[in-house]
PDB file of N, CA, C and O in Angstrom:
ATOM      1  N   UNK A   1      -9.620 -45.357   6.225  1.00  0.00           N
ATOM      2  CA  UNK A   1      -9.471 -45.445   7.652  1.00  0.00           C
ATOM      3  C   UNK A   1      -9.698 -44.053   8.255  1.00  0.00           C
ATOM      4  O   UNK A   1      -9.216 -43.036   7.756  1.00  0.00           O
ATOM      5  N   UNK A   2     -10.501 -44.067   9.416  1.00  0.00           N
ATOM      6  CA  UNK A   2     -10.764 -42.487  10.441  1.00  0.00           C
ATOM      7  C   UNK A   2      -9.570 -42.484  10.782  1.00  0.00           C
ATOM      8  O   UNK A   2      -8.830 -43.387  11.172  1.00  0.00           O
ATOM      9  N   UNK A   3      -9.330 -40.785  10.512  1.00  0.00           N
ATOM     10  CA  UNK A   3      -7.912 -40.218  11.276  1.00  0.00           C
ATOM     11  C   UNK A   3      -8.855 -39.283  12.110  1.00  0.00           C
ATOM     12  O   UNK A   3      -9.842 -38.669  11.702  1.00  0.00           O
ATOM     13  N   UNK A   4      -8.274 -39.320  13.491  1.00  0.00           N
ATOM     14  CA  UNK A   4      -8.721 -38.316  14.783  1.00  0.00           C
ATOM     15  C   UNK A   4      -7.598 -37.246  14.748  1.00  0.00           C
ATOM     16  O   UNK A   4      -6.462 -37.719  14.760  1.00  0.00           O
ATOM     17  N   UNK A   5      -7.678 -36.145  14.714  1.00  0.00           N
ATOM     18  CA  UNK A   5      -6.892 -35.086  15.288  1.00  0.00           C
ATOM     19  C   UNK A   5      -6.633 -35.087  16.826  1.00  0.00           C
ATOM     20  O   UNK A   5      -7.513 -35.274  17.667  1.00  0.00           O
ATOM     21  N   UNK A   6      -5.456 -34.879  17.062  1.00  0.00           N
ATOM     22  CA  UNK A   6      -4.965 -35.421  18.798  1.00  0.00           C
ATOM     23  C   UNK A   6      -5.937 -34.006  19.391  1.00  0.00           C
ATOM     24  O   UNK A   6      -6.410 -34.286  20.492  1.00  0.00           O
ATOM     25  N   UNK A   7      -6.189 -33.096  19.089  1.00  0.00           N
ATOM     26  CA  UNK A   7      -7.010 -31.773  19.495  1.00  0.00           C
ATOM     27  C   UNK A   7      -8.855 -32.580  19.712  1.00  0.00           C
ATOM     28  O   UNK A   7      -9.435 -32.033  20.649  1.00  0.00           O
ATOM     29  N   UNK A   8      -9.239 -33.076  19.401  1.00  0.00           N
ATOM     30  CA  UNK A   8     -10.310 -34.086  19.462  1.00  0.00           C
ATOM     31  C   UNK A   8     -10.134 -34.627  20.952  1.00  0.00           C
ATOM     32  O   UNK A   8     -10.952 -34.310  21.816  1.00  0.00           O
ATOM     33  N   UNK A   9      -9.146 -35.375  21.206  1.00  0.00           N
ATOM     34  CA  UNK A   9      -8.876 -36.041  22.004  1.00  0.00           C
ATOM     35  C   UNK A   9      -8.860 -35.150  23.133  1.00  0.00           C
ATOM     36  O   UNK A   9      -9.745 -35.136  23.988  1.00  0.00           O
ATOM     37  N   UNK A  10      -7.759 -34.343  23.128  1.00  0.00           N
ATOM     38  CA  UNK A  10      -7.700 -33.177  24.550  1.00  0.00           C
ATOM     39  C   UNK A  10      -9.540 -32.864  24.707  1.00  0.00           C
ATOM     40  O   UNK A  10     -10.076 -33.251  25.745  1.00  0.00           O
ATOM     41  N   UNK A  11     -10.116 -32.395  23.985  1.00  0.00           N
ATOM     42  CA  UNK A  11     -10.941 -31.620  24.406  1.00  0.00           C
ATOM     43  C   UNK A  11     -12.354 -32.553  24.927  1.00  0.00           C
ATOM     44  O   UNK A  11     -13.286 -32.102  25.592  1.00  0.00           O
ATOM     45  N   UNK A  12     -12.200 -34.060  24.385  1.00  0.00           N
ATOM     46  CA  UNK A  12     -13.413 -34.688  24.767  1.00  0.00           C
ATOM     47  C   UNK A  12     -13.153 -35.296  26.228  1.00  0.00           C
ATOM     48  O   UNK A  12     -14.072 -35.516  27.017  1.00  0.00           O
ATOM     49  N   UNK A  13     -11.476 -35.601  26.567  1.00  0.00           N
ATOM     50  CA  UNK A  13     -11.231 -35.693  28.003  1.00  0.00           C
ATOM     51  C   UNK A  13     -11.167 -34.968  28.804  1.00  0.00           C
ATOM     52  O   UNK A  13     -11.415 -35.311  29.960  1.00  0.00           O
ATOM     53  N   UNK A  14     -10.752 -33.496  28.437  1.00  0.00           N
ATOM     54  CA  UNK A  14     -10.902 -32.354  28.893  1.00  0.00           C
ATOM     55  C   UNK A  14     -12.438 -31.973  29.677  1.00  0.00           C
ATOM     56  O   UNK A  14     -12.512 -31.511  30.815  1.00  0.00           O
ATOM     57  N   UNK A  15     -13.581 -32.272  28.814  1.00  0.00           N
ATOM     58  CA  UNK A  15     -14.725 -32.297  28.956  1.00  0.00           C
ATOM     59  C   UNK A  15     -15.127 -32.986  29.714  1.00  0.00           C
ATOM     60  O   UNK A  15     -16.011 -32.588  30.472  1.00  0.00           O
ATOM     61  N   UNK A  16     -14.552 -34.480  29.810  1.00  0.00           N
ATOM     62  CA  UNK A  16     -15.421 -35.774  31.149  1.00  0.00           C
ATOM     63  C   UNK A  16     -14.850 -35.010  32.006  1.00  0.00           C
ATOM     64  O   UNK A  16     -15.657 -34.441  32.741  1.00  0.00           O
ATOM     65  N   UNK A  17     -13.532 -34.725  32.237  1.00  0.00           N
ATOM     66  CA  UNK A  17     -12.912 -33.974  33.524  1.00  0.00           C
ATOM     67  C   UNK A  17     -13.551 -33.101  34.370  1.00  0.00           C
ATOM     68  O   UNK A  17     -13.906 -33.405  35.509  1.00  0.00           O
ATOM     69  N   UNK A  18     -13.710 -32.033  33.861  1.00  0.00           N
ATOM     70  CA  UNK A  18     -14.837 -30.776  34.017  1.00  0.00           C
ATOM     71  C   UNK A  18     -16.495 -31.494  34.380  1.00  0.00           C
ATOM     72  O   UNK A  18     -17.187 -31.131  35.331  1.00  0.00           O
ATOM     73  N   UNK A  19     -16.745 -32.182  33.735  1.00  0.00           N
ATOM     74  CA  UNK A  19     -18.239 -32.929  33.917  1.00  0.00           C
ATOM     75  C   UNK A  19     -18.106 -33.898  35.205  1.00  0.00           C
ATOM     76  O   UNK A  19     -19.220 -34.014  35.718  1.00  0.00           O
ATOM     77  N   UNK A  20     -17.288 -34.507  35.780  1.00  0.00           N
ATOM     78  CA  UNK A  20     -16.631 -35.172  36.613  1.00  0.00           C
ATOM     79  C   UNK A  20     -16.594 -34.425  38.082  1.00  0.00           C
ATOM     80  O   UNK A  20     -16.781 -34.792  39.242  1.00  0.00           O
ATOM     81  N   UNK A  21     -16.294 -33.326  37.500  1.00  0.00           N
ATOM     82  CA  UNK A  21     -16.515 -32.314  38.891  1.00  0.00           C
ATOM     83  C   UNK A  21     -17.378 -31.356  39.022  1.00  0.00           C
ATOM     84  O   UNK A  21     -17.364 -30.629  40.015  1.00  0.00           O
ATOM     85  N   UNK A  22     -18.281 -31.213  38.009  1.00  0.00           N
ATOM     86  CA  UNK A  22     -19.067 -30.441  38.116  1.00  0.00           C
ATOM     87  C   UNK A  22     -20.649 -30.797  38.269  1.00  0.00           C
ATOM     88  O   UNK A  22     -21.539 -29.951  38.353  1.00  0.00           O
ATOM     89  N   UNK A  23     -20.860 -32.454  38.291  1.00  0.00           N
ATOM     90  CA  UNK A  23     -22.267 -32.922  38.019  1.00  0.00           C
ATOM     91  C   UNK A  23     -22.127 -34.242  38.483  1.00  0.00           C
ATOM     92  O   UNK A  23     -21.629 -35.058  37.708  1.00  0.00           O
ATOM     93  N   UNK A  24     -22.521 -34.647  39.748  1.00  0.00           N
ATOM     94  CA  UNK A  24     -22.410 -35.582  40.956  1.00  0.00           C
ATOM     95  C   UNK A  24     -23.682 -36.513  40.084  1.00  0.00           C
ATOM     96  O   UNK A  24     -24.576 -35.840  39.571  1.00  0.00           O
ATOM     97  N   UNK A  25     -23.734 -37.948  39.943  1.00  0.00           N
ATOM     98  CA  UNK A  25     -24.580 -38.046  39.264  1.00  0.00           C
ATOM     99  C   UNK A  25     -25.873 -38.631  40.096  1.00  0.00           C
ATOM    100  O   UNK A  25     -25.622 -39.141  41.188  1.00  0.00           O
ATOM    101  N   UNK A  26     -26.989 -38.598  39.732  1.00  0.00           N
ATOM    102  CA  UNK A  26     -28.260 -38.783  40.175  1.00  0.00           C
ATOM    103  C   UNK A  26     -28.530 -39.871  41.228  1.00  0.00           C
ATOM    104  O   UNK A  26     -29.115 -39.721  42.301  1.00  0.00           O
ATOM    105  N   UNK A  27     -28.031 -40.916  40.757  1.00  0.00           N
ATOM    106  CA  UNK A  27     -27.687 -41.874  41.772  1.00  0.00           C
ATOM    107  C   UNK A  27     -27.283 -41.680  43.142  1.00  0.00           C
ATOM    108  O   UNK A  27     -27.832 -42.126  44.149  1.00  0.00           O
ATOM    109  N   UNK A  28     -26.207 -40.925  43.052  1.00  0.00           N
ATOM    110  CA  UNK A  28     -25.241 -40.301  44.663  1.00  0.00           C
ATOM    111  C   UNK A  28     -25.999 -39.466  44.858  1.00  0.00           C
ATOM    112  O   UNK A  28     -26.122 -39.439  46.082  1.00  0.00           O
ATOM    113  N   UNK A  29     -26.892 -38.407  44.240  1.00  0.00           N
ATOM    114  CA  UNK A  29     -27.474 -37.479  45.256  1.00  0.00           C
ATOM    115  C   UNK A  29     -28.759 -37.952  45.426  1.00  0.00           C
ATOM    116  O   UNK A  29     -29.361 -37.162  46.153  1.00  0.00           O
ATOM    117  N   UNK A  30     -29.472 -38.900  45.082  1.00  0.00           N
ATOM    118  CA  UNK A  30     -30.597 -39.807  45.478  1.00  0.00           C
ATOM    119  C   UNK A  30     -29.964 -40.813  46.744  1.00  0.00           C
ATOM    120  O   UNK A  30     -30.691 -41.030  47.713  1.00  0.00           O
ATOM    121  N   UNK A  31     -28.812 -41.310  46.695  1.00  0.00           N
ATOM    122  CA  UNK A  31     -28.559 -41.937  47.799  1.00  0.00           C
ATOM    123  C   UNK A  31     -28.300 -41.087  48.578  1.00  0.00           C
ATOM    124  O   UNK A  31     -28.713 -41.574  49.630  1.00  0.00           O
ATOM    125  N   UNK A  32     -27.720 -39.716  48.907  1.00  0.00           N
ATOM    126  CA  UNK A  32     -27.107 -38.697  50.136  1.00  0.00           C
ATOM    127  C   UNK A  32     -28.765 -38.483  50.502  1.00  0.00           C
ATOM    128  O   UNK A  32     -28.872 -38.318  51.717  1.00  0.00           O
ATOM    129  N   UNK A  33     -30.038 -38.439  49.834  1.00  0.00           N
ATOM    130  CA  UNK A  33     -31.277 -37.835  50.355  1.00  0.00           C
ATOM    131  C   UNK A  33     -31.380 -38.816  50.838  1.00  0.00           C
ATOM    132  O   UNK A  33     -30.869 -38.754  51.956  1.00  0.00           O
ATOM    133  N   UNK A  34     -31.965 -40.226  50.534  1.00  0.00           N
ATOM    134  CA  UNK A  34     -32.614 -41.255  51.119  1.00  0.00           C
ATOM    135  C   UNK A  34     -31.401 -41.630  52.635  1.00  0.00           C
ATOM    136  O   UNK A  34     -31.924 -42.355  53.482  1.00  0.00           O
ATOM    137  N   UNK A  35     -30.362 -41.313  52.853  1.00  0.00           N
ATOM    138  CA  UNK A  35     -29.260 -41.720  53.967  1.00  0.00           C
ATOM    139  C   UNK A  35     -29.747 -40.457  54.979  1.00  0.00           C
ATOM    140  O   UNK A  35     -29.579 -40.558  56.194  1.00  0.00           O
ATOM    141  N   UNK A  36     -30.409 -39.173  54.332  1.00  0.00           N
ATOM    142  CA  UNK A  36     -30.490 -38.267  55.130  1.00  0.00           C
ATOM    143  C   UNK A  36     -32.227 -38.637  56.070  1.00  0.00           C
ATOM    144  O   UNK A  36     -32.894 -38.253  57.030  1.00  0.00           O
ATOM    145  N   UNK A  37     -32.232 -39.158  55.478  1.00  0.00           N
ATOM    146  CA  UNK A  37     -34.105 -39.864  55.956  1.00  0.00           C
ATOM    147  C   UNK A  37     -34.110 -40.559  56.210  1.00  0.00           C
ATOM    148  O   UNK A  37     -35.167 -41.140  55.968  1.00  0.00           O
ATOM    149  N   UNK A  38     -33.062 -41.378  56.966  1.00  0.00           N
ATOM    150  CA  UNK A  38     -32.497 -42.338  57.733  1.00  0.00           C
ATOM    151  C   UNK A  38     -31.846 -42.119  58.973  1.00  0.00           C
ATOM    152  O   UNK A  38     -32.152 -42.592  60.067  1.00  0.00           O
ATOM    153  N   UNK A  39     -31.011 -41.430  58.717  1.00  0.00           N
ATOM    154  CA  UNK A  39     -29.775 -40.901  59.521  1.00  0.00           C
ATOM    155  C   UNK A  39     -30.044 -40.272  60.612  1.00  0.00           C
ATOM    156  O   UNK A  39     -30.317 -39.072  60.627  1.00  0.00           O
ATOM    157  N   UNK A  40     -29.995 -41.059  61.713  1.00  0.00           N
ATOM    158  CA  UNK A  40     -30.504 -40.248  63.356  1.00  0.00           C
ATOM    159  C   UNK A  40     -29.381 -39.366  64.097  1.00  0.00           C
ATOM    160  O   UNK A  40     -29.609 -38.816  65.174  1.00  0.00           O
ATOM    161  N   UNK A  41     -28.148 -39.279  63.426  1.00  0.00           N
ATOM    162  CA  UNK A  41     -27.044 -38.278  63.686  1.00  0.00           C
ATOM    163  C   UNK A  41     -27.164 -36.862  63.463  1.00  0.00           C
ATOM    164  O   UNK A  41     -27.179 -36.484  62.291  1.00  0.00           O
ATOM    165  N   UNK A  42     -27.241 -36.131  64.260  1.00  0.00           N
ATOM    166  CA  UNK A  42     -27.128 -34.550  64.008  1.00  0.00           C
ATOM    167  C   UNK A  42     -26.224 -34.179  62.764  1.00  0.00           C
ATOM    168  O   UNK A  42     -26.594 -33.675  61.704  1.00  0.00           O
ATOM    169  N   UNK A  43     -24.648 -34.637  63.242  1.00  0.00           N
ATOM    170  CA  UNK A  43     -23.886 -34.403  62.708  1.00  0.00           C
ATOM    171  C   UNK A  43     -23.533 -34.791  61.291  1.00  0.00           C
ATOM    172  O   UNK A  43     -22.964 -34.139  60.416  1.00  0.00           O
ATOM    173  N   UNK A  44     -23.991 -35.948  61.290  1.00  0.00           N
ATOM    174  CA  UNK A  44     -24.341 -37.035  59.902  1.00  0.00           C
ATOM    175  C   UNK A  44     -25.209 -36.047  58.922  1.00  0.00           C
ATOM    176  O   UNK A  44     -24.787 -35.578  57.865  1.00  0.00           O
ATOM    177  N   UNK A  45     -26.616 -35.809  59.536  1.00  0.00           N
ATOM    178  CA  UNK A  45     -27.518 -35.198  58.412  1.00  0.00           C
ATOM    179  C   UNK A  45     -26.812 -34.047  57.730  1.00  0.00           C
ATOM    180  O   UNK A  45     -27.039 -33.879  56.532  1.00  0.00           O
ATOM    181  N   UNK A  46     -25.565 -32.828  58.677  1.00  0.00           N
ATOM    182  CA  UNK A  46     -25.457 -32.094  58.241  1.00  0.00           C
ATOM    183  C   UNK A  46     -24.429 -32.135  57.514  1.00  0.00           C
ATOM    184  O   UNK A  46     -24.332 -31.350  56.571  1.00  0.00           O
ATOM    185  N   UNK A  47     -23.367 -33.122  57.812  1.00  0.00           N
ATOM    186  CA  UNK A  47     -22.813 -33.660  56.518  1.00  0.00           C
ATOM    187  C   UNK A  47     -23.457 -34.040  55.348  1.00  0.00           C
ATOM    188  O   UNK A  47     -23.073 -33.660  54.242  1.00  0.00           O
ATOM    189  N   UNK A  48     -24.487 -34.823  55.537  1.00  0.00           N
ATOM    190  CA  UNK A  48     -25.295 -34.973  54.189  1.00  0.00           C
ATOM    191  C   UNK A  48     -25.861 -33.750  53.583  1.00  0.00           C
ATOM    192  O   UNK A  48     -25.751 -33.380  52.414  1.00  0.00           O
ATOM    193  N   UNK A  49     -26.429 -33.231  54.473  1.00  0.00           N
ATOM    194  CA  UNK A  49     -26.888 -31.866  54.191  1.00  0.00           C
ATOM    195  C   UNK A  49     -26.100 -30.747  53.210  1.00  0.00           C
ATOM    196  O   UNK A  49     -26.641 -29.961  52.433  1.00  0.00           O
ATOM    197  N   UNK A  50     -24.472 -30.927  53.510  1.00  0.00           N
ATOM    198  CA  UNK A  50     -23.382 -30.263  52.980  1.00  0.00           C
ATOM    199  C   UNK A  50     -23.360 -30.847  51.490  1.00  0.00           C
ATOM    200  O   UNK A  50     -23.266 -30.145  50.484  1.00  0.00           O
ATOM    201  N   UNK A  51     -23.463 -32.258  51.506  1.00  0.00           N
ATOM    202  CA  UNK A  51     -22.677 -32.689  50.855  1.00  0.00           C
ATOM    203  C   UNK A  51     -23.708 -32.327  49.090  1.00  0.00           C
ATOM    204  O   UNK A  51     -23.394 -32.015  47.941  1.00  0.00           O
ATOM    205  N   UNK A  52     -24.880 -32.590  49.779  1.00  0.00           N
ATOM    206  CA  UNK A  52     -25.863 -32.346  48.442  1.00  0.00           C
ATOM    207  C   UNK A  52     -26.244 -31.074  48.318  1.00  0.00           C
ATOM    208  O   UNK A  52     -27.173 -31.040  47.510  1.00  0.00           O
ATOM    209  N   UNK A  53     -25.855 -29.489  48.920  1.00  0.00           N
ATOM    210  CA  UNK A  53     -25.965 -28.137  48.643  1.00  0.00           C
ATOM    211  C   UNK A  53     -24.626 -28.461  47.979  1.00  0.00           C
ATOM    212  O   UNK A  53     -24.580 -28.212  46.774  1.00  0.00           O
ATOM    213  N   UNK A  54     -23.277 -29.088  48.676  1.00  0.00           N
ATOM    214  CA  UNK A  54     -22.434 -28.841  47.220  1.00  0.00           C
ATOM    215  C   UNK A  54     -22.481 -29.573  46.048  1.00  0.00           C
ATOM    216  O   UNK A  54     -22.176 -28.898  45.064  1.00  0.00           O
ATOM    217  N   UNK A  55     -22.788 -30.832  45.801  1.00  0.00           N
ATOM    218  CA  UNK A  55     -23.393 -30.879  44.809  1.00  0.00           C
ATOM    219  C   UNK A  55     -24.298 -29.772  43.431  1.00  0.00           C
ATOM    220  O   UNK A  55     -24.128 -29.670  42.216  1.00  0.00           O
ATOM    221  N   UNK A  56     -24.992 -29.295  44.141  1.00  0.00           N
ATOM    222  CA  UNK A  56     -26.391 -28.703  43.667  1.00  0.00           C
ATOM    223  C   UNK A  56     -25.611 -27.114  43.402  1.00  0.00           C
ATOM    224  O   UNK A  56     -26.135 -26.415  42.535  1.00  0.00           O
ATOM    225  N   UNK A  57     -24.482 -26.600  44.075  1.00  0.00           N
ATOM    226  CA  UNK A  57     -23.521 -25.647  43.979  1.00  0.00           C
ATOM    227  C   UNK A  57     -22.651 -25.840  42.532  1.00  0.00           C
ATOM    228  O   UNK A  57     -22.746 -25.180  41.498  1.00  0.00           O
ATOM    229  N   UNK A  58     -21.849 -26.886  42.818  1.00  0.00           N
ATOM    230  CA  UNK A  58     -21.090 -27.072  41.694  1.00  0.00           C
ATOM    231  C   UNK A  58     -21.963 -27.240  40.487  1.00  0.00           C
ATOM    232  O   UNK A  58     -21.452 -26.834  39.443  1.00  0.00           O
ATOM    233  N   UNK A  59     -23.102 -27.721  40.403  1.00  0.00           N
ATOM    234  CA  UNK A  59     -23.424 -28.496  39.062  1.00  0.00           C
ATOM    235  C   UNK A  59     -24.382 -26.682  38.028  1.00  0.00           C
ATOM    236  O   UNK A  59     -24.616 -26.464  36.839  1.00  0.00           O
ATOM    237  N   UNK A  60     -24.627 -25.843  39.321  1.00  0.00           N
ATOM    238  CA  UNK A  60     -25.181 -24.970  39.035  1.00  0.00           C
ATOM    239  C   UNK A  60     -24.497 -23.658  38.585  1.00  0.00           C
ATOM    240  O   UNK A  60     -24.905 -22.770  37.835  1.00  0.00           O
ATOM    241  N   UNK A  61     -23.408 -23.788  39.220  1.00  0.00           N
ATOM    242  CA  UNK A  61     -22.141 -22.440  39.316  1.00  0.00           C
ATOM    243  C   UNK A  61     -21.303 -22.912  38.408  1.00  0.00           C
ATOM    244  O   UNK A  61     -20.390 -22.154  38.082  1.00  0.00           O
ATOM    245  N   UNK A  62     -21.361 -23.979  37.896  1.00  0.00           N
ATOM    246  CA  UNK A  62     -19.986 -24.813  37.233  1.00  0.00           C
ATOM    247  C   UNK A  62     -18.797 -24.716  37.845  1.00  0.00           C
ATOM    248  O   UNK A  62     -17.823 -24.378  37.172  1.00  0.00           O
ATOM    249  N   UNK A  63     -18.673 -24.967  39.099  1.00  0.00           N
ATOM    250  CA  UNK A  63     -17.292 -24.576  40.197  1.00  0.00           C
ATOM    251  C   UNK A  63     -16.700 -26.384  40.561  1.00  0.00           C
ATOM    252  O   UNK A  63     -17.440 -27.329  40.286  1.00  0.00           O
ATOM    253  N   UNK A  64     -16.116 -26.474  40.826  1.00  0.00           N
ATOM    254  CA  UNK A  64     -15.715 -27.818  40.923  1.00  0.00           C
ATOM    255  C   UNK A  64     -16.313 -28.527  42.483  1.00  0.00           C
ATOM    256  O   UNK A  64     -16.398 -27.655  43.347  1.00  0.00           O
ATOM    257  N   UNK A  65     -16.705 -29.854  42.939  1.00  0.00           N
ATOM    258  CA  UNK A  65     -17.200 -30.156  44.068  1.00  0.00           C
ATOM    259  C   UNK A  65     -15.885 -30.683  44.895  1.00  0.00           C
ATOM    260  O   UNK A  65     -14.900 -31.369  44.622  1.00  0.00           O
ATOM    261  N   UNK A  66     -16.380 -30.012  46.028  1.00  0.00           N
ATOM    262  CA  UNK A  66     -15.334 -29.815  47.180  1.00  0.00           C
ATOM    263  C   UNK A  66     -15.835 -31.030  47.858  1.00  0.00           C
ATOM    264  O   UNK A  66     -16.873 -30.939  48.514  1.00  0.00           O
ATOM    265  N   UNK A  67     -15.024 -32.488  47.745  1.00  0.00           N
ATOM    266  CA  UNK A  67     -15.500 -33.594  48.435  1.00  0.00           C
ATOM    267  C   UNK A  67     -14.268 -34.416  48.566  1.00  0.00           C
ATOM    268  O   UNK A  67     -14.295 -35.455  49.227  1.00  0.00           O
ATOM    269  N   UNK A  68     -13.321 -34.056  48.043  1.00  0.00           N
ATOM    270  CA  UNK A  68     -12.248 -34.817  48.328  1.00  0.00           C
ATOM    271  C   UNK A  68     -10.923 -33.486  47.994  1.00  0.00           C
ATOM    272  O   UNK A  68     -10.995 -32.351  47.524  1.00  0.00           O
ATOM    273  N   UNK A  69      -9.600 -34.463  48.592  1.00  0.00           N
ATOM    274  CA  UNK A  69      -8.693 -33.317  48.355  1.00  0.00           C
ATOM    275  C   UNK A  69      -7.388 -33.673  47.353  1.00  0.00           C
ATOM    276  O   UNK A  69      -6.286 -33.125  47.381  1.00  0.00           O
ATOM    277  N   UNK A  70      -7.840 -34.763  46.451  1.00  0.00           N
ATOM    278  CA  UNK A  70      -6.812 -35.771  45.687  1.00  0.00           C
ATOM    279  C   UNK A  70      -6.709 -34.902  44.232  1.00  0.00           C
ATOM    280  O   UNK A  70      -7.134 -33.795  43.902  1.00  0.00           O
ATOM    281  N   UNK A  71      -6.202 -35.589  43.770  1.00  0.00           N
ATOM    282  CA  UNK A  71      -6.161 -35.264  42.069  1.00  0.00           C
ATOM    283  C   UNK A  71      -6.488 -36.478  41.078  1.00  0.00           C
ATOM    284  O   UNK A  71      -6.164 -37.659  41.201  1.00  0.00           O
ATOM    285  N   UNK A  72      -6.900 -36.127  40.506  1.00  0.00           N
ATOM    286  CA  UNK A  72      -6.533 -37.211  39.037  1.00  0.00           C
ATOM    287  C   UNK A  72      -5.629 -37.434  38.069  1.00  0.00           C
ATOM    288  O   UNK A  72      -5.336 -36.723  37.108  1.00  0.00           O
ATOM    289  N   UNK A  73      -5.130 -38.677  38.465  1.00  0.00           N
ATOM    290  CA  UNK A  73      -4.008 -39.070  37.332  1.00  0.00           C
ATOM    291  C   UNK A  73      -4.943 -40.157  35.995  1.00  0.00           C
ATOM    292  O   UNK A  73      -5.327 -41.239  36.437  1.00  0.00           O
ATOM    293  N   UNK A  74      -5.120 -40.001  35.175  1.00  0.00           N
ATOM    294  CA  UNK A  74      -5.647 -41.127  34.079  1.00  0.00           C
ATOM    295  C   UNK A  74      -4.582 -41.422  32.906  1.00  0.00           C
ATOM    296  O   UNK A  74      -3.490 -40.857  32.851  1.00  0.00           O
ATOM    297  N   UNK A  75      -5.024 -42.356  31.995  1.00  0.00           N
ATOM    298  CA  UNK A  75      -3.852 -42.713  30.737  1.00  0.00           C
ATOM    299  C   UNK A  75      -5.097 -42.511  29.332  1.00  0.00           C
ATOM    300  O   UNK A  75      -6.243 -42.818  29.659  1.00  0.00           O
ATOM    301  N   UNK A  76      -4.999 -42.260  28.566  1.00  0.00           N
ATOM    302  CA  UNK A  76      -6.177 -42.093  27.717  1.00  0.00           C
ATOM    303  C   UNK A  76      -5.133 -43.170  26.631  1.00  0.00           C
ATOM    304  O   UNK A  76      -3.978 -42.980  26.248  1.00  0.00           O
ATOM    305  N   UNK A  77      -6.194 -44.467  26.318  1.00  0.00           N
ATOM    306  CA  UNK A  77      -5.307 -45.366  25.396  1.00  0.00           C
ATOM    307  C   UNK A  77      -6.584 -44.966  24.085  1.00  0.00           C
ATOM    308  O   UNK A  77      -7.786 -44.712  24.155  1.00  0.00           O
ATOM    309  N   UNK A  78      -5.702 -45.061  23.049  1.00  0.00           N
ATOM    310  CA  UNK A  78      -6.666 -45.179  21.632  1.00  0.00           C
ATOM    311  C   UNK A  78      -6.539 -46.033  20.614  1.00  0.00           C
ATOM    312  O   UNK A  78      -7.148 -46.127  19.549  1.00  0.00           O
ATOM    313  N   UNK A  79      -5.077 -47.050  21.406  1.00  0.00           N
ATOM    314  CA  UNK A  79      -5.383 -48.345  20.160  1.00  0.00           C
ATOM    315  C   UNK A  79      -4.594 -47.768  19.343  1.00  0.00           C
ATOM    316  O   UNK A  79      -4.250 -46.586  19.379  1.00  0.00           O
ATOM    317  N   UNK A  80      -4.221 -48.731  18.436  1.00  0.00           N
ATOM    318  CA  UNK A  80      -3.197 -48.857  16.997  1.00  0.00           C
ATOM    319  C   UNK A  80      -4.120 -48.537  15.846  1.00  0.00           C
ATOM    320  O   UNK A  80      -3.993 -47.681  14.970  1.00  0.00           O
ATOM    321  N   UNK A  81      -5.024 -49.372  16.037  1.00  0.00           N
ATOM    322  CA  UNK A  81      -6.370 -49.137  14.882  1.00  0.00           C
ATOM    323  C   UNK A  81      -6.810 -47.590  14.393  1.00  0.00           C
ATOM    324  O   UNK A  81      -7.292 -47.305  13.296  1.00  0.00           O
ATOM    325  N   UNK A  82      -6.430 -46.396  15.821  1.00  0.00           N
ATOM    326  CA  UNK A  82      -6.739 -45.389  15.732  1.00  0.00           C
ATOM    327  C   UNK A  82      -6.177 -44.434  15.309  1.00  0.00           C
ATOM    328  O   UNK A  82      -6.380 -43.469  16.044  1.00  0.00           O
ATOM    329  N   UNK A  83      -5.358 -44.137  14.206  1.00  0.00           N
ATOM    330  CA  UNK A  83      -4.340 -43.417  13.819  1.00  0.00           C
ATOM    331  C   UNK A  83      -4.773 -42.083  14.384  1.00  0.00           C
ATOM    332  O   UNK A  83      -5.958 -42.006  14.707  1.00  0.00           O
ATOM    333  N   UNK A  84      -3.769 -40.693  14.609  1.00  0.00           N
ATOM    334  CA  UNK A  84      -3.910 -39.305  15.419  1.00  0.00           C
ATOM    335  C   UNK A  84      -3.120 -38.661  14.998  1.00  0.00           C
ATOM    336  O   UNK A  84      -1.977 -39.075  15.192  1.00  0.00           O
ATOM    337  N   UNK A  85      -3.274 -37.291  14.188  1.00  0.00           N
ATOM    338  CA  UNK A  85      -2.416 -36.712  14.161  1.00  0.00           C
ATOM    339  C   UNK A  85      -2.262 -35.403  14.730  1.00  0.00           C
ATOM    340  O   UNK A  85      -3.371 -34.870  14.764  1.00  0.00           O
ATOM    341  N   UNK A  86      -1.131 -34.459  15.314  1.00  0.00           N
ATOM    342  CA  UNK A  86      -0.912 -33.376  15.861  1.00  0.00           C
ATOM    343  C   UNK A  86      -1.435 -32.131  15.371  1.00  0.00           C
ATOM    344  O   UNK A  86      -2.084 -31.234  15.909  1.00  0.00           O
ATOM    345  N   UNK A  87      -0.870 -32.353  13.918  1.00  0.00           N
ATOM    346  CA  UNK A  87      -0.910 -31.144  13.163  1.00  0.00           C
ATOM    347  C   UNK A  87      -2.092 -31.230  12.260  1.00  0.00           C
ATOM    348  O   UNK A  87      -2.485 -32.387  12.111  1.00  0.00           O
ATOM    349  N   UNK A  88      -2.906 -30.130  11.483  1.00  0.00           N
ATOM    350  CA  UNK A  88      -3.562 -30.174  10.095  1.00  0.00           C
ATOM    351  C   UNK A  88      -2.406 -30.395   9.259  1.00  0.00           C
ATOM    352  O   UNK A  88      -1.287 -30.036   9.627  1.00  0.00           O
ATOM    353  N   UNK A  89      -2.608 -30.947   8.196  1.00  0.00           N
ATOM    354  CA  UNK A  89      -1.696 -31.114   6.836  1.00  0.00           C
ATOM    355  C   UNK A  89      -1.594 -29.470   6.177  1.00  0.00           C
ATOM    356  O   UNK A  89      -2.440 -28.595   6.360  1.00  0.00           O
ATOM    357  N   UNK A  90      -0.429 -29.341   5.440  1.00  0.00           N
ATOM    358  CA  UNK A  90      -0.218 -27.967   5.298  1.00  0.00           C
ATOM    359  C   UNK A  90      -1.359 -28.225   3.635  1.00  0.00           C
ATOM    360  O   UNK A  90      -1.619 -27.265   2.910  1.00  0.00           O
TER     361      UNK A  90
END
């Protein structure tokens, strides 16, 4: 049976986290362009305008994207099947 080290675990959620805020994915910044080539609002475009320089900021600087002001709470489940342990064996 695979044993995972719980250090595995931190660092591959650790990682979506960071990737999560740092790389808006292709989809959303293909939709913020095509809404901006639409959008007969001054104010609108330059929101859009904002929204995909920060994008294109964060994903480049590795800085986190400034688009909301919440946090993330998640539960990371791994199942019974998945045994984990803390420590290396001495």
């Amino acid at each position: 049976m695979r044993e995972v080290h719980y250090q595995q675990i931190v660092d591959a959620v650790a990682d979506m986290c960071q990737r999560a805020n740092y790389d808006l994915g292709e989809d959303v910044v293909n939709a913020f362009k095509s809404a901006l080539e639409t959008e007969v609002s001054e104010t609108g475009k330059d929101v859009l305008l904002q929204l995909i320089e920060n994008a294109e900021i964060a994903s480049a600087e590795r800085v986190p994207m400034c688009q909301d002001t919440g946090y993330v709470v998640f539960f990371c489940r791994t199942g019974t099947g998945l045994p984990h342990r803390r420590r290396q064996p001495l």
